[in-house]
C-alpha angles and dihedrals in degrees: 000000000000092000093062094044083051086054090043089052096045088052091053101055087042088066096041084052088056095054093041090053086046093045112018126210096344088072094068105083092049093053098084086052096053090053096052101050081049096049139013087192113114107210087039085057093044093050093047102055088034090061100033087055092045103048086041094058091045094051099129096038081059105047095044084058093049089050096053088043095046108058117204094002126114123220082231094056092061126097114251078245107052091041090057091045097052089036089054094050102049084044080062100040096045095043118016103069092181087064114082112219095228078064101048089048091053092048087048092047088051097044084053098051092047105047102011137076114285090258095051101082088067096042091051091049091042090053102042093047083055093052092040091052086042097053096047082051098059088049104056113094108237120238092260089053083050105057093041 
């Protein structure tokens, strides 16, 4: 059951990406009130606006990260869809550590196929395994960090 209220949840801050994207800042005051119209569930609403605050906050990280991910795509280019759902997930995957990334991948794969283009669910995977091996990367001390 948890795992469902946790889609839910995901869903839901996809599409108040998406109006924040469209709308900007304005939007944010009317967030807690969507939610709630969508859920009466109290963990879904708090992660949901946990997540949606988060990601939002963390917009340019994001999106520097999706641009280094996503050769020869613009930000622009993307669907609002597509760009909430990636900025959601490196969100995840940069700043929630009890999330494993391969979650966080298969909810993104099903968000896209549920609310996205027919192509997106590859893009989005395609993307994401590209953030997730460049951020280990990065992590990963080299062999001359190593033998200092």
């Amino acid at each position: 059951m948890t795992q469902d209220r946790r889609t839910e949840a995901r869903e839901l801050a996809t599409q108040a990406l998406c109006q924040l994207d469209v709308q900007g800042d304005d939007v944010k005051g009317m967030l807690r009130q969507f939610f709630r119209e969508q859920t009466d569930d109290d963990l879904t609403l708090k992660l949901a606006e946990q997540w949606t605050d988060g990601a939002w906050q963390c917009v340019n990280e994001s999106d520097a990260i999706i641009l280094r991910a996503a050769t020869r795509w613009k930000l622009a280019r993307l669907s609002q869809v597509d760009r909430a759902i990636l900025r959601l997930s490196v969100y995840q995957i940069r700043h929630c550590p009890d999330i494993p990334d391969k979650v966080v991948l298969n909810e993104a794969i099903e968000i896209a196929k549920k609310y996205s283009s027919e192509q997106a669910p590859r893009f989005v995977n395609g993307v994401l395994d590209a953030v997730v091996k460049t951020l280990k990367q990065s992590e990963t001390p080299s062999v001359s960090e190593e033998v200092l």
